[in-house]
C-alpha positions, 0 to 999 in steps of 0.5 A: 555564451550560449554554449558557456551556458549549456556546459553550466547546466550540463554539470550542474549536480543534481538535488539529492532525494532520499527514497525510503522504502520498508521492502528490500526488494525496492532497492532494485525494483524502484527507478527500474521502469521496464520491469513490472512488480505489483501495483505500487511498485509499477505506480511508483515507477510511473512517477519516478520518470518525471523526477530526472532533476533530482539524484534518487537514493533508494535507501531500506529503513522500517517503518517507524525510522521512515516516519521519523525521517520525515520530520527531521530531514527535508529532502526525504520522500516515501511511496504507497503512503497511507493519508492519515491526520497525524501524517499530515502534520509533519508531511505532504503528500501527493494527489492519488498514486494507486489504488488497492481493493480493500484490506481483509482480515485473513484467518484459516477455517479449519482453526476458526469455525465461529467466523465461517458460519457468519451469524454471531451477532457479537461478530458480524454486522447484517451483511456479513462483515466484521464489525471490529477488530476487538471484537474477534478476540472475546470469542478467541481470547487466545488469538494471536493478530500479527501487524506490523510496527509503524505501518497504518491501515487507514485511520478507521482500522488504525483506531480499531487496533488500539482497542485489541488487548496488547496479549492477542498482538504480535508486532514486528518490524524488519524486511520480510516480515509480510511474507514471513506472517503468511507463511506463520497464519498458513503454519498455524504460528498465528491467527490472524493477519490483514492484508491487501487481496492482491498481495496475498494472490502474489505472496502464494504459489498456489490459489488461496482455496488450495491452501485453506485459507478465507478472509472477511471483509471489514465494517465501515472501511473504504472498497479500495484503500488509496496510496499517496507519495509523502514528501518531507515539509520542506522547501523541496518536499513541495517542489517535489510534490508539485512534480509529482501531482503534474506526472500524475494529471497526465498518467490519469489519462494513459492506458499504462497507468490503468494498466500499472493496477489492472494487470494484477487484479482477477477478472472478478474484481474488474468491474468494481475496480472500473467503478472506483478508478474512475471516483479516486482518479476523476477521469474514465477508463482508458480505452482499449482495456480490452486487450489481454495485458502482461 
């Protein structure tokens, strides 16, 4: 019986999940633990390692066709998800998976010499940051933001979109395209994009100073924007999330989760970085962070 039992169990099919991803370079790099990436990848995998009962189909889709398969499938999940009120309308979404230092809008100086002096009040608030998106484009109405379809910054910049004029947006889907926008602000194609800090220091060969380009940062958002695992609500989507959110309990605790966002972040940002993993994730630093990291 016992041994009828365990040949039963042994050949039973596992649960197929749907693992969206907007990055064709995930089709190889999710469910790869051993390799390291970037943050969310590298976070993503740390997860991953707790869903052996399910048979994970990595599959490339854009954003907008992800969100959709969310609503109408229920064994669907995505990773490096953003939390917003109309997203949980349809989804669920796992306790904190990442943490990024906060969204910046990118621009090249020689072209935009009104941003780096920094004292138009029509721009900047009295600590030197942008105060909206809209605003930048009564001083370049000619200027071009490229963004890319589907994808939210958070609500606060998502709200800030909606008040740029359609004429200064350039919007695109397909893979590559985050890659393909640096290339096109460093050419001069367009003029402005907002992205991750950390994902520009990996996108360039080179320092961003070698290359010209500066960055301001953003009034009213969040340090660090936080990265969720979304499931589909369903029956299996919550069985799926609860997995996950136990994984992660016990990664909070463990060096190599630390490891999985600080080994891609500049010395100068660490004690920041320090001060926020410990609000976002509730527990402290793991010891011995100290040791040089790979």
């Amino acid at each position: 019986m016992i041994l009828f039992s365990f040949i039963c169990q042994a050949n039973k099919e596992k649960e197929q999940l749907i693992w969206l991803t907007d990055d064709r370079k995930d089709l190889v790099d999710l469910n790869s633990p051993n390799k390291q990436v970037s943050i969310g990848t590298d976070t993503t995998n740390l997860v991953l390692q707790a869903l052996t009962d399910y048979d994970i189909n990595v599959q490339l889709v854009q954003i907008p066709r992800a969100s959709m398969l969310m609503k109408v499938m229920d064994n669907v999940c995505i990773s490096n998800r953003v939390k917003t009120k109309a997203r949980l309308k349809d989804n669920i979404f796992s306790l904190p998976v990442n943490i990024f230092p906060s969204l910046r809008l990118y621009y090249m100086p020689a072209q935009k010499s009104v941003l780096e002096q920094g004292t138009d009040k029509r721009l900047f608030t009295e600590a030197g940051e942008l105060k909206s998106l809209a605003s930048l484009f009564d001083v370049y109405p000619e200027a071009i933001l490229a963004t890319t379809k589907g994808r939210s910054f958070g609500e606060i910049i998502d709200e800030q979109m909606k008040q740029v004029p359609a004429r200064n947006k350039m919007t695109r889907a397909g893979d590559g395209r985050y890659h393909a926008f640096i290339q096109m602000l460093l050419k001069g194609r367009i003029d402005f994009i907002i992205h991750f800090p950390v994902e520009i220091r990996q996108e360039l060969t080179l320092p961003a100073e070698k290359y010209e380009l500066s960055s301001l940062s953003l009034a009213n958002i969040s340090e660090y924007i936080v990265g969720h695992i979304a499931c589909s609500d369903s029956d299996m989507g919550r069985k799926v999330i609860a997995t996950v959110n136990a994984r992660l309990k016990q990664l909070y605790l463990d060096r190599v989760f630390y490891q999985a966002h600080r080994r891609y972040l500049p010395e100068s940002d660490l004690n920041n970085f320090s001060r926020y993993y410990k609000e976002v994730f509730q527990t402290v630093v793991p010891e011995k962070t100290l040791i040089p990291l790979q």
